[in-house]
C-alpha positions as CSV (number, residue, x, y, z in Angstrom):
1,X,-52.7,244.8,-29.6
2,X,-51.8,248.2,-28.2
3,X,-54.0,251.1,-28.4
4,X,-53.6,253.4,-31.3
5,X,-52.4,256.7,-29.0
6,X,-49.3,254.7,-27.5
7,X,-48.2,253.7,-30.9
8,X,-48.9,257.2,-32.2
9,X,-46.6,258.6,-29.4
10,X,-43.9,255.3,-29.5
11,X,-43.4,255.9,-33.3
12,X,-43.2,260.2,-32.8
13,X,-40.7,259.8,-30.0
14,X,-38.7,257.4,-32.6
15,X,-39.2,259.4,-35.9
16,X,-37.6,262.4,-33.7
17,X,-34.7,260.4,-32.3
18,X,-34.1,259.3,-36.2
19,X,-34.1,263.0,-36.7
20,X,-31.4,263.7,-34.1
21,X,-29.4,260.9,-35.8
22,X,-29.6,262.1,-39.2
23,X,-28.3,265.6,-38.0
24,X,-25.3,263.8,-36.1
25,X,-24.6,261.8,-39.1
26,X,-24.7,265.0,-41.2
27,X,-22.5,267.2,-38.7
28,X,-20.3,264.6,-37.0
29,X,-16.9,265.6,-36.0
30,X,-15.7,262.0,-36.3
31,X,-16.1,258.5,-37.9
32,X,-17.2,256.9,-34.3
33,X,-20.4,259.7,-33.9
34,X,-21.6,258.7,-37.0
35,X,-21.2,254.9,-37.2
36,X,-22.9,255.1,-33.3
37,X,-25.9,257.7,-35.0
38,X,-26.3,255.0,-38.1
39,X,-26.7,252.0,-35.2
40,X,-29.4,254.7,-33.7
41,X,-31.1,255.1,-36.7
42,X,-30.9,251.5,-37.7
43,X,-32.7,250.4,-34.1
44,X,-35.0,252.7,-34.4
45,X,-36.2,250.8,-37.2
46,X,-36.7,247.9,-35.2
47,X,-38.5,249.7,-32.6
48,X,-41.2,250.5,-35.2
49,X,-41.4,247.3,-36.7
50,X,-42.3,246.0,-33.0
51,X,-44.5,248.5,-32.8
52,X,-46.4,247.7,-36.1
53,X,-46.5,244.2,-34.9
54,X,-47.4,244.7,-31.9
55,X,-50.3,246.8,-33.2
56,X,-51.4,244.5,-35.9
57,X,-50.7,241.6,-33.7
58,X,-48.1,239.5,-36.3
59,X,-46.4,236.3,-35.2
60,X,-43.1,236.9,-37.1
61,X,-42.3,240.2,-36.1
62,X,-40.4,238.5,-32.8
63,X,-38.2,236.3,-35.5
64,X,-37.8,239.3,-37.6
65,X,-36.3,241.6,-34.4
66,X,-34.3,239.0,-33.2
67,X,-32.5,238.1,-36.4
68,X,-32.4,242.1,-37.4
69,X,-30.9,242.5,-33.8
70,X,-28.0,240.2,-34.3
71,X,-27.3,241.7,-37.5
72,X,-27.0,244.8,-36.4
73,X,-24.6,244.0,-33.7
74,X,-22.7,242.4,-35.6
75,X,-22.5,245.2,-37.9
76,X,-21.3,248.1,-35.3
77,X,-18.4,245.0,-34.0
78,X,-17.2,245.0,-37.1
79,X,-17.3,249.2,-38.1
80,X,-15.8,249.2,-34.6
81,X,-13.1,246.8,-35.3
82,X,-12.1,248.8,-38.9
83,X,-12.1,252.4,-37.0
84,X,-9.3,250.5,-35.3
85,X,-7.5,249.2,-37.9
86,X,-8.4,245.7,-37.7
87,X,-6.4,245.7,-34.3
88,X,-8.2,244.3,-31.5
Protein backbone atom coordinates (compact mmCIF):
# COMPACT_ATOMS: atom_id res chain seq x y z
CA UNK A 1 0.00 0.00 0.00
CA UNK A 2 1.28 3.42 -0.87
CA UNK A 3 0.32 6.49 0.83
CA UNK A 4 -2.48 8.46 -0.52
CA UNK A 5 -0.22 11.85 -1.39
CA UNK A 6 2.16 9.76 -3.76
CA UNK A 7 -0.72 8.34 -5.61
CA UNK A 8 -2.40 11.74 -5.64
CA UNK A 9 0.75 13.23 -7.30
CA UNK A 10 1.63 9.71 -9.61
CA UNK A 11 -1.91 9.87 -11.06
CA UNK A 12 -1.74 14.16 -11.61
CA UNK A 13 1.69 13.88 -13.24
CA UNK A 14 -0.09 11.01 -15.59
CA UNK A 15 -3.59 12.72 -16.12
CA UNK A 16 -1.24 15.76 -17.47
CA UNK A 17 0.95 13.67 -19.65
CA UNK A 18 -2.50 12.17 -21.15
CA UNK A 19 -3.30 15.82 -21.60
CA UNK A 20 -0.17 16.52 -23.65
CA UNK A 21 -0.99 13.46 -25.73
CA UNK A 22 -4.39 14.33 -26.52
CA UNK A 23 -3.17 17.80 -27.81
CA UNK A 24 -0.47 15.90 -30.00
CA UNK A 25 -3.00 13.63 -31.25
CA UNK A 26 -5.24 16.55 -32.04
CA UNK A 27 -2.43 18.79 -33.67
CA UNK A 28 -0.08 16.22 -35.12
CA UNK A 29 1.68 17.06 -38.22
CA UNK A 30 1.99 13.34 -39.16
CA UNK A 31 0.67 9.73 -38.75
CA UNK A 32 3.90 8.56 -36.59
CA UNK A 33 3.25 11.70 -33.73
CA UNK A 34 0.00 10.45 -33.30
CA UNK A 35 0.22 6.70 -33.34
CA UNK A 36 3.49 7.37 -30.73
CA UNK A 37 0.90 10.00 -28.57
CA UNK A 38 -1.98 7.13 -28.67
CA UNK A 39 0.89 4.41 -27.20
CA UNK A 40 1.48 7.49 -24.52
CA UNK A 41 -1.94 7.70 -23.65
CA UNK A 42 -2.59 3.99 -23.76
CA UNK A 43 0.55 3.42 -21.01
CA UNK A 44 -0.50 5.88 -19.12
CA UNK A 45 -3.42 3.83 -18.42
CA UNK A 46 -1.38 1.16 -17.10
CA UNK A 47 0.51 3.35 -14.95
CA UNK A 48 -2.77 4.14 -13.07
CA UNK A 49 -4.07 0.84 -12.97
CA UNK A 50 -0.62 0.01 -11.05
CA UNK A 51 -1.23 2.69 -9.09
CA UNK A 52 -4.86 1.67 -8.05
CA UNK A 53 -3.47 -1.68 -7.33
CA UNK A 54 -0.81 -0.78 -5.70
CA UNK A 55 -3.05 1.40 -3.47
CA UNK A 56 -5.72 -1.03 -2.90
CA UNK A 57 -3.25 -3.77 -2.65
CA UNK A 58 -4.85 -6.34 -5.56
CA UNK A 59 -3.14 -9.56 -6.62
CA UNK A 60 -4.14 -9.42 -10.34
CA UNK A 61 -3.16 -6.07 -11.17
CA UNK A 62 0.59 -7.55 -12.04
CA UNK A 63 -1.21 -10.25 -14.58
CA UNK A 64 -3.34 -7.50 -15.82
CA UNK A 65 -0.11 -5.01 -16.67
CA UNK A 66 1.76 -7.62 -18.07
CA UNK A 67 -0.74 -9.00 -20.45
CA UNK A 68 -1.97 -5.16 -21.28
CA UNK A 69 1.86 -4.45 -21.81
CA UNK A 70 2.29 -7.08 -24.52
CA UNK A 71 -0.70 -5.98 -26.11
CA UNK A 72 0.22 -2.85 -26.49
CA UNK A 73 3.54 -3.49 -27.98
CA UNK A 74 2.34 -5.49 -30.11
CA UNK A 75 -0.10 -2.96 -31.22
CA UNK A 76 2.51 0.14 -32.02
CA UNK A 77 4.79 -3.06 -34.13
CA UNK A 78 2.10 -3.48 -36.13
CA UNK A 79 0.84 0.60 -36.71
CA UNK A 80 4.56 0.81 -37.25
CA UNK A 81 4.78 -1.88 -39.73
CA UNK A 82 1.49 -0.33 -41.81
CA UNK A 83 3.01 3.45 -41.77
CA UNK A 84 5.53 1.49 -43.79
CA UNK A 85 3.60 -0.20 -46.08
CA UNK A 86 3.82 -3.58 -44.80
CA UNK A 87 7.64 -3.34 -45.82
CA UNK A 88 9.96 -4.37 -43.26
Amino acid sequence: MIPNVVAAVVLGLLAFAVVLAVVRVWKGPTAGDSTVAGDLIFFAFIGAVAVFGLQFSIDAVLDIILISALLGFLSILSLARLMQGGKR
